[in-house]
N, C-alpha and C positions, 0 to 999 in steps of 0.2 A: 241776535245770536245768543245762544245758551252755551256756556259751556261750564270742565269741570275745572277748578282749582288745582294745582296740586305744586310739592316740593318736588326737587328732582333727587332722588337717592344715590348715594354710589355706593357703589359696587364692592364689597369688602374680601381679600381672597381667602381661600378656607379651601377645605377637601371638599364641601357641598358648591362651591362656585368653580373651581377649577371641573367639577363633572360639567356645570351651565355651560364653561366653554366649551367643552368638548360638541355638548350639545347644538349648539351656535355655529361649530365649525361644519360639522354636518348637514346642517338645514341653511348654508349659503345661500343670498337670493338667488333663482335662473328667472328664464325668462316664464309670461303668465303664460297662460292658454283662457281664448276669450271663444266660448259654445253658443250661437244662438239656442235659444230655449228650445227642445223640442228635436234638435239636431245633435248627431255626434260624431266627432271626425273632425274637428275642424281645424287649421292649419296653426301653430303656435303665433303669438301676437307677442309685439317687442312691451320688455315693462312700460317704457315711455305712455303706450298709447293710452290713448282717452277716449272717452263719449261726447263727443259735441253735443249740447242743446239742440232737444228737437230728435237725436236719433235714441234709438234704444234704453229703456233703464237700464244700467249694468246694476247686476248684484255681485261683490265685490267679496272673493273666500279667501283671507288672508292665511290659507294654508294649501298643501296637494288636497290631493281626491282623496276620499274614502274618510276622513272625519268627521268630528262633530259641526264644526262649522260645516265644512261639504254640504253635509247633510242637512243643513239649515240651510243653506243658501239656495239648494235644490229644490228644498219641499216650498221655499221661497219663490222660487220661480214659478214652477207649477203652479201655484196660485194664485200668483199674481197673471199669469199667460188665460189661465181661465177666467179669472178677471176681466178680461179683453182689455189690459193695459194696453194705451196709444203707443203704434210703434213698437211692440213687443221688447221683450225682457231678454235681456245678456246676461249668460256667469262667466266672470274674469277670475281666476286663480294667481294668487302673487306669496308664493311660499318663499319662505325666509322668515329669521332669528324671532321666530313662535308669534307671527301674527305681527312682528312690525313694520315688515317692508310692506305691506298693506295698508296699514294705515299710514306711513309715509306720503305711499302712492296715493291715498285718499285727500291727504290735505294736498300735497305740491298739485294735483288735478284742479283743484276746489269746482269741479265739477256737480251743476245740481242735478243731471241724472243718475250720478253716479251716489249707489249705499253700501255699505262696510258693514257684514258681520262678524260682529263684536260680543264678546263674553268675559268670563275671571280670568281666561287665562292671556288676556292683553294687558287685562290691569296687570298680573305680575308682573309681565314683558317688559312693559314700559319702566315700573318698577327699578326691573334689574339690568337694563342696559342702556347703553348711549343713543336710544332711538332718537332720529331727528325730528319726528313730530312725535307727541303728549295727547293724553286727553284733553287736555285743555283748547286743545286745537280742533274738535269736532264737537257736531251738534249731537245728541245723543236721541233719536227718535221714538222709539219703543225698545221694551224688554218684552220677549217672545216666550223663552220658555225656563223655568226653575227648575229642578231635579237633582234629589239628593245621590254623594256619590256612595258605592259600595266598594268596603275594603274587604278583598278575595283571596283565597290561595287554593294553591290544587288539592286535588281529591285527596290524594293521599299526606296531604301534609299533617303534621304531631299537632297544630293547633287548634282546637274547638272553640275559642272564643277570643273575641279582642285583647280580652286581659295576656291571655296566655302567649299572645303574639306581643304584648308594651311590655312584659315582664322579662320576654327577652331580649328584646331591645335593649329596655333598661339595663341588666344583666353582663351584654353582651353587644351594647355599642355598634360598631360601623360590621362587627360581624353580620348582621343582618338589615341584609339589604332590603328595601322597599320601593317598588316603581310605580310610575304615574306617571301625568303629563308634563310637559312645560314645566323648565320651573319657575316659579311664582306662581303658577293655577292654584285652582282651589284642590287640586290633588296634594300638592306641595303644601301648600297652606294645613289642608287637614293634619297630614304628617305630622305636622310641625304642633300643632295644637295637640294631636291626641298624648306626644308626650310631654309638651306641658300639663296636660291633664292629668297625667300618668306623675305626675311629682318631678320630673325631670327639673332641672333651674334651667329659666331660659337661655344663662347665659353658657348651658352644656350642650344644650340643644344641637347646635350645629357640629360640634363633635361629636354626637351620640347618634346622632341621623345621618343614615348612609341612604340617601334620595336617587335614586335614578331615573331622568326626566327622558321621554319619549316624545317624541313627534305626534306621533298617532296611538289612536288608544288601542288600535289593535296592538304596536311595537310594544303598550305596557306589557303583554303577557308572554311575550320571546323569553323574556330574561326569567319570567316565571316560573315559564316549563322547562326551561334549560338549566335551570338549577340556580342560579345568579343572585335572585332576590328569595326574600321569603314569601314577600306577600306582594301586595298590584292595589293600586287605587283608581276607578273610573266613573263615570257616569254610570247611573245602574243600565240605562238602557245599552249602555255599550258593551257590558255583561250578558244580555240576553241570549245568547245563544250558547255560551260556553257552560252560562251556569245549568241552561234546559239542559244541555247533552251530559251531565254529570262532571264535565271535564274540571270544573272549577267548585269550589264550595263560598258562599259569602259569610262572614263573622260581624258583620254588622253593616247599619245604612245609618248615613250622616243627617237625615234629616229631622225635624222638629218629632214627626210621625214614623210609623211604618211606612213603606215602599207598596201601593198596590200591586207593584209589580214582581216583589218579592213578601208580600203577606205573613209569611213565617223567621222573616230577619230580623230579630231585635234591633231597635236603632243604636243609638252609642249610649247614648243619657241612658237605655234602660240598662245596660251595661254598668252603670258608673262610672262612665266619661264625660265628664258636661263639655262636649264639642257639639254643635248643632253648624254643619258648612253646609252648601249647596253648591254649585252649578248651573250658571245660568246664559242663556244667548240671549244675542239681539241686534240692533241697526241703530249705525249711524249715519250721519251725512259730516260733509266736510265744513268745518265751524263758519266760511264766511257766506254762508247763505244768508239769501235776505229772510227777511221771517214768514214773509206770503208764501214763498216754495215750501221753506219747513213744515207750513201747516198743512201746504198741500200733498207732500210725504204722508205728513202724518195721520192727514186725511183716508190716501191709500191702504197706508197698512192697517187702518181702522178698521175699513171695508174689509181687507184680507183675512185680516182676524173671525171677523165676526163669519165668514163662510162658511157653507157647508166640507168646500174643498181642504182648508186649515184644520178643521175638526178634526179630519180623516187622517191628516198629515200628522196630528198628534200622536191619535189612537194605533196609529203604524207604525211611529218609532219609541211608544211609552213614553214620550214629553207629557211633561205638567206643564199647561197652560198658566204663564205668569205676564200676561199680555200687562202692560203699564205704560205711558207717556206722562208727556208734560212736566211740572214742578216735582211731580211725586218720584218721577223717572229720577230728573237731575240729583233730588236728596237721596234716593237710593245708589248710585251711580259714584256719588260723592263717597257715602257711606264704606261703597266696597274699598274705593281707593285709599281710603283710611285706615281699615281696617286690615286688607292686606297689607297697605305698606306699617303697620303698627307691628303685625306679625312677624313681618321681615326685619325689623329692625330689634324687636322682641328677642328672637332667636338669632341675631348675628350676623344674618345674608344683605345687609344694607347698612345703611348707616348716613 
């Protein structure tokens, strides 16, 4: 069994964690909804339930419909069903407190049909609350896809560039509001980073950052257009259609490079912000697998990768292919956990 390390953080209160409640209180677990692949309709499933050995892989979306995870878990199924996986492919839904009652459900199962997709914004989950199971408690199988996020605001907003957006922040404190995911994501995280970049002292940070953490990345841009926040932080691909119809403008992309998908965004560095964050999904399984299934997962989603069907799956929702296993997974995996909880604790939200 692989798994990751980690310290447990608590929770520190502030004006940025009493919003995390607020957030937490809203996204209560309910019960899942388990789709066979290829079917839709199909009757709600009690959280309890499980996949017995031998029936169905379930792909496990530690959040509702219509997100990024969703969206990976989906493009997950479909290729693994054309795969001719034995016994066909389940998506199970188990929404609650940004992706932990999923992974709860994942270890208390220790089910080997059953896989968990997982990204940054579980690390910060775990991070920032009392979840009863840690990473430390799963096997981590692949990373699927990388993608730098885009920080947006509406058309008609006063700001043309990043600077102009930290300068008032800095300026002007919890006055300006900023939304994104979960807190603890790499949306949160960015935030947090770009004004430390910005000269902010870490230890102002959490009073100078008015954060508003979203469920879904579509909810980041409610408070957008309705006046609430100033600006939205998301996966770029989660942009694509507001930015096409004009409705939205980007000031800059988190990553190392330009965006293919936005070609004309300066990233942050070309800015003069040395933040480089990303966003990234992927799978795991539940840490007390023996190690012959592990490799036989990881065997699977080897295959799946490498398909014609997965290419397409990319090319459809703009994912960067950042496909990785093995020892490289676990250092990288560790890495995030480090790194965001170093952040968190950086700026105040942990401790």
């Amino acid at each position: 069994m692989r798994s990751i390390t980690r310290a447990r953080t608590r929770l520190v209160l502030g004006s940025a964690v009493l919003a995390l409640a607020s957030a937490l209180t809203a996204c209560s677990p309910d019960a899942s909804t388990r789709e066979p692949a290829g079917r839709g309709g199909a009757q709600p499933a009690p959280v309890a339930e499980t996949t017995a050995a031998g029936d169905a892989l379930a792909i496990m979306v530690p959040s509702e419909r219509g997100t990024g995870w969703d969206a990976t878990g989906q493009a997950l199924v479909d290729v693994l069903t054309a795969e001719g996986v034995e016994n066909g492919v389940d998506i199970v839904h188990y929404r609650g407190a940004d992706g932990t009652v999923g992974l709860t459900q994942l270890v208390g199962q220790a089910d080997p049909d059953s896989l968990l997709v997982v990204g940054d914004v579980l690390v910060g989950a775990v991070e920032l609350t009392d979840a009863a199971a840690t990473l430390e408690d799963v096997t981590p199988l692949a990373r699927l896809t990388d993608e730098p996020l885009a920080v947006v605001v509406t058309a008609d907003s006063p700001y043309t560039t990043v600077s102009d957006l930290l300068d008032d922040v800095v300026a002007n404190g919890p006055a300006v509001a900023i939304a994104g995911g979960p807190a603890g994501s790499a949306d949160h995280v960015l935030a947090a980073r770009m004004l430390l970049a910005a000269g902010v002292p870490a230890a102002d940070v959490a009073s100078r950052l008015r954060y508003v953490p979203q469920s879904g990345a579509g909810e980041s841009f409610d408070p957008l257009f309705d006046g609430s926040v100033r600006a939205a932080v998301a996966d770029v691909s989660e942009h694509a259609d507001l930015l096409a119809s004009g409705s939205l403008r980007a000031l800059a992309v988190s990553g190392a490079e330009r965006s293919p998908a936005l070609p004309d965004v300066p990233t942050l560095t070309e800015q003069g912000v040395d933040v480089v964050v990303t966003g990234w999904r992927g799978v795991a399984a539940a840490g007390t697998l023996e190690q012959a299934r592990v490799d036989e997962l990881v065997a699977l989603l080897t295959t799946a990768h490498g398909s014609a069907a997965w290419t397409a799956a990319l090319d459809e929702h703009g994912w960067s292919d950042a496909f990785l296993t093995g020892p490289e997974l676990d250092a990288f995996v560790a890495g995030e956990v480090a790194a965001v909880r170093q952040t968190l604790l950086d700026v105040g939200l942990a401790s």
